[in-house]
C-alpha positions in Angstrom: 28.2 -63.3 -30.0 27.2 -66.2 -32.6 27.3 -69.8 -31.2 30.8 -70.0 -32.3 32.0 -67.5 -30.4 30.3 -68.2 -27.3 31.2 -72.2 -27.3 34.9 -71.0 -27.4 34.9 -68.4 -24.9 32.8 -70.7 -22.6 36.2 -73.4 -23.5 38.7 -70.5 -22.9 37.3 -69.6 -19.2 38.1 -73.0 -18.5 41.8 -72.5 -19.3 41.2 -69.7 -16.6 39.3 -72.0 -13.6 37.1 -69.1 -13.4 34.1 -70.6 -12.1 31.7 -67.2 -12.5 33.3 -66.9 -16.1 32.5 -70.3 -16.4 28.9 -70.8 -15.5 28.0 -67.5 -16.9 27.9 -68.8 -20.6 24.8 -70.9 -19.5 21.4 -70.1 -19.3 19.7 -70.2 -16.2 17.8 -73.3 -17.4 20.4 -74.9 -19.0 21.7 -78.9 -18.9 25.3 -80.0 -18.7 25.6 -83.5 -19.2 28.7 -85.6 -18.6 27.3 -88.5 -20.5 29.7 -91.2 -18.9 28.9 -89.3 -15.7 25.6 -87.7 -15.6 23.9 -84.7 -16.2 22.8 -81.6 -13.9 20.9 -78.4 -14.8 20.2 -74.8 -13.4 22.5 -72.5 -12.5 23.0 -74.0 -8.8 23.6 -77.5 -9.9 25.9 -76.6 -12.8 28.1 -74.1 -10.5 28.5 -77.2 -7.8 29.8 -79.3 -10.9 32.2 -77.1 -11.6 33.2 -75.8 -8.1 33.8 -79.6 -8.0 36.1 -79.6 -10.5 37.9 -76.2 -10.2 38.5 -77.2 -6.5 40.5 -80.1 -7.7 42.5 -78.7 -10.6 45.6 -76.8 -10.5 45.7 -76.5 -14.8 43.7 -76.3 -17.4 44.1 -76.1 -21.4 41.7 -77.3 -23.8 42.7 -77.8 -27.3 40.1 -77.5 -30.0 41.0 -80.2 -32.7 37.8 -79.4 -34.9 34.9 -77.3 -34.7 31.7 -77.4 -36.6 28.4 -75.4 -36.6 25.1 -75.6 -37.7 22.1 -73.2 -36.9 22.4 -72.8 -33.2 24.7 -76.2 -32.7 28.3 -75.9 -32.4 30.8 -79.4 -32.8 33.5 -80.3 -31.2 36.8 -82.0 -31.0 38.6 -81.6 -28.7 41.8 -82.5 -26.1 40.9 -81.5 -22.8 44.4 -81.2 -21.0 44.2 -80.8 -17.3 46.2 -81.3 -13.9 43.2 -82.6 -11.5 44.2 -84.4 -8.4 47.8 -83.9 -9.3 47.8 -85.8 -12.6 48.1 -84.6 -15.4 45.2 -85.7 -17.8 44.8 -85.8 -21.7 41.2 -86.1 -22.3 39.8 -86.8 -26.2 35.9 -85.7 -25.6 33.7 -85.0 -28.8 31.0 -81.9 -27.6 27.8 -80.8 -28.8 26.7 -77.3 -27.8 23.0 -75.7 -28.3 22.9 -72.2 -27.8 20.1 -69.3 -27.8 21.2 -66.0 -28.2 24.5 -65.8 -26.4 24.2 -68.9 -23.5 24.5 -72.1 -23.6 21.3 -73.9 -23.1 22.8 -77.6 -23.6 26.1 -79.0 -23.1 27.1 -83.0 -23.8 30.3 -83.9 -23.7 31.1 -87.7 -24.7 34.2 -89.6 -24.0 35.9 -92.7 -22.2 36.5 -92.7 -18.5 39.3 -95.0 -17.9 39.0 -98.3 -16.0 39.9 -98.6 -12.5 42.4 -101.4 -11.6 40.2 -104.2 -9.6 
């Protein structure tokens, strides 16, 4: 699989909640950073993130609004659309992927996180 290919099957497993199909596009070493949020790395610390999420969502879609590649780097736009907590949440996050031979090796997604009422 080219970068391409992997970026969107790593999205796609999402739409799933799988969290082995997830976290088995990343490399062992890898980094998934959150920006607003933080990032973790490794296998162990990426499948917690995820098992973190997974546990609190009952739907997941993500719509791929653009998509660019260069060398090893795959682009995105995207609307992340997901039920989590019971909401239902429309998220507009740009992505950058690296990836080395078929895993992902670095992740960063960037986008708002909403305010909280005071």
């Amino acid at each position: 699989m080219g970068p391409e290919e992997v970026v969107r099957a790593e999205l796609g497993a999402w739409s799933r909640l799988n969290i082995d199909e997830i976290v088995s596009h990343f490399a062992a070493d890898a980094v998934w950073d959150n920006v607003p949020l933080g990032a973790v790395s490794g296998h162990h610390e990426i499948r917690k993130a995820v098992q973190g999420y997974v546990d609190r969502t009952t739907q997941g879609d993500i719509e791929i609004l653009n998509l660019a590649v260069a060398g090893n780097v795959v682009l995105t736009e995207r609307v992340d659309h997901f039920v989590y907590d019971g909401k239902q949440i429309h998220a507009r996050v740009m992505g950058a992927f690296e990836v080395n031979g078929d895993k992902i090796t670095a992740w960063r997604d960037y986008f708002d996180v909403p305010n909280s009422p005071s």
